[in-house]
C-alpha positions as CSV (number, residue, x, y, z in Angstrom):
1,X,-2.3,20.7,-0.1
2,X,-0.7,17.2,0.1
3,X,-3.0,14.7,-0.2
4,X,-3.2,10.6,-0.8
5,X,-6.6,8.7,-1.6
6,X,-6.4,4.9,-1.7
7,X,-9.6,3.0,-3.8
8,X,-10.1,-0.5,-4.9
9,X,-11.0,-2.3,-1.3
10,X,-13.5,-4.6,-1.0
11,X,-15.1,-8.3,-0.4
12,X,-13.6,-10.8,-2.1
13,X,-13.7,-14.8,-1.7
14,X,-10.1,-16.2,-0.4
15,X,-7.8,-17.1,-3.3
16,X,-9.5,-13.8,-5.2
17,X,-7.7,-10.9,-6.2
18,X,-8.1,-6.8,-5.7
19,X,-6.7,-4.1,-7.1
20,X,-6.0,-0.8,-4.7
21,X,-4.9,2.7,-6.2
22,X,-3.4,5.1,-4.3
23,X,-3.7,8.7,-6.0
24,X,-1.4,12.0,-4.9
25,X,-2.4,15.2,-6.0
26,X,-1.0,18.5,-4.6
27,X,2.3,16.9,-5.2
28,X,4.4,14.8,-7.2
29,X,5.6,11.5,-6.2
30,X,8.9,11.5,-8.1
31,X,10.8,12.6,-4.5
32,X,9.0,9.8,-2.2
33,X,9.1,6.4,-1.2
34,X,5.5,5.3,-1.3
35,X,4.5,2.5,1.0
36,X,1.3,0.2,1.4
37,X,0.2,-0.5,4.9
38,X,-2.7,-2.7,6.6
39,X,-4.2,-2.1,10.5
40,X,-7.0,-5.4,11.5
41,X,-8.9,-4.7,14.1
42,X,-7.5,-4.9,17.2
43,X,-4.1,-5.1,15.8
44,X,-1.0,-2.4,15.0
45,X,-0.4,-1.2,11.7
46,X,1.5,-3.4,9.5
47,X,4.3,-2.4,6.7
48,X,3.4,-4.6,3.7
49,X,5.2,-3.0,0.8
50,X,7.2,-0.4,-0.4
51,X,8.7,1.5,-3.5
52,X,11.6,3.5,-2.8
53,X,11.2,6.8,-4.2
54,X,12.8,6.5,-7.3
55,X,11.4,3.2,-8.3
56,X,14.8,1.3,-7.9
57,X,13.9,-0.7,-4.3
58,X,11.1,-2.4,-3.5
59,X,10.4,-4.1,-0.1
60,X,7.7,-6.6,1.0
61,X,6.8,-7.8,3.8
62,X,7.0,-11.6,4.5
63,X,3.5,-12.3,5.0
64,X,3.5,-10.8,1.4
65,X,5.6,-12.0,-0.7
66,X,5.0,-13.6,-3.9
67,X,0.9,-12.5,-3.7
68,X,1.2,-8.7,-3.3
69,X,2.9,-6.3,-5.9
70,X,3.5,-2.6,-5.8
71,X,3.9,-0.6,-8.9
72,X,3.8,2.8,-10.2
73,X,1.3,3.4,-12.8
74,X,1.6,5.2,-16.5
75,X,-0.1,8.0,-14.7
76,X,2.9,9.6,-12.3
77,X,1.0,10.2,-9.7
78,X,-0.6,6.7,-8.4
79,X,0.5,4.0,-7.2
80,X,-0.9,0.1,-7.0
81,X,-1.0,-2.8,-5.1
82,X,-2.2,-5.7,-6.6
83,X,-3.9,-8.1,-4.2
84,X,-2.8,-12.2,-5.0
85,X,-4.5,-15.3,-3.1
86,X,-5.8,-13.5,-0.8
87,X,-6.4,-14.9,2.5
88,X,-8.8,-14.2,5.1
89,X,-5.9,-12.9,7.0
90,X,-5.3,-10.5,4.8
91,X,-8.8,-8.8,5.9
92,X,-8.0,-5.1,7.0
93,X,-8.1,-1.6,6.2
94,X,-5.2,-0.6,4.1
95,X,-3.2,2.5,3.8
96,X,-0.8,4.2,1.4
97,X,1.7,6.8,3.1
98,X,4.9,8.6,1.6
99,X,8.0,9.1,3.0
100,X,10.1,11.9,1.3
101,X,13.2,10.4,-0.9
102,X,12.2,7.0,1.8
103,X,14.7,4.5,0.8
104,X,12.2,1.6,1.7
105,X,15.1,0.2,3.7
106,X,12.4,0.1,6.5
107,X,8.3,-0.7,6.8
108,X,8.4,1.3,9.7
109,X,5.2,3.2,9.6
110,X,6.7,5.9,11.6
111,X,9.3,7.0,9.1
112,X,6.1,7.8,6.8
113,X,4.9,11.2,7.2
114,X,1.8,11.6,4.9
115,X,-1.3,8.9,4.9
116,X,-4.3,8.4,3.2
117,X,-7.7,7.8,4.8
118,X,-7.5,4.2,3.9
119,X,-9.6,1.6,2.1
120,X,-11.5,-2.0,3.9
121,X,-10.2,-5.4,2.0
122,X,-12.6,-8.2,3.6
123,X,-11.7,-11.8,2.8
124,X,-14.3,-14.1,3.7
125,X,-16.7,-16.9,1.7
């Protein structure tokens, strides 16, 4: 059974930094794009990053860039997004999804098929 679980949310002052993993198991990752998403309350869900599914591509969004960064880890099947100057906008629950052999041409949450439960990043001081 395919499934994602994301860890590593939590409060954190603005300007701090977090750490989310997102684990597979009952598949391996080596055939999909893996993409990080965020939904705030009251609000759609929002592409933030991506890794194309074999590690060539990756694709962040521009609210992102320069303070979030994807990466696979030693261990095959997780992936990480490590959380830079964080902001309070930033606050949401965030989501890892894959996309099988997903190019990350696209944030598109919609052309993900598989989603984690998700995990709450809070900004505030």
């Amino acid at each position: 059974q395919l499934q994602l679980v994301e860890s590593g949310g939590g409060l954190v002052r603005p300007g701090g930094s977090l750490s989310l993993s997102c684990v597979a198991s009952g598949f391996s990752l080596d055939d999909y794009g893996v993409g990080w998403f965020r939904q705030a309350p009251g609000k759609g869900r929002e592409g933030v990053s991506c890794m194309s599914w074999r590690g060539a591509v990756t694709n962040d969004a521009d609210s992102v860039k320069g303070r979030f960064t994807i990466s696979r880890g030693n261990a095959k099947n997780t992936v990480y997004l490590q959380l830079n100057s964080l902001k309070p906008d930033d606050t949401a629950v965030y989501y890892c999804a894959v996309g099988y052999r997903h190019t990350c041409a696209t944030l598109l949450p919609s052309t993900f098929g598989s989603w984690g439960q998700g995990t709450q990043v809070t900004v505030s001081s």
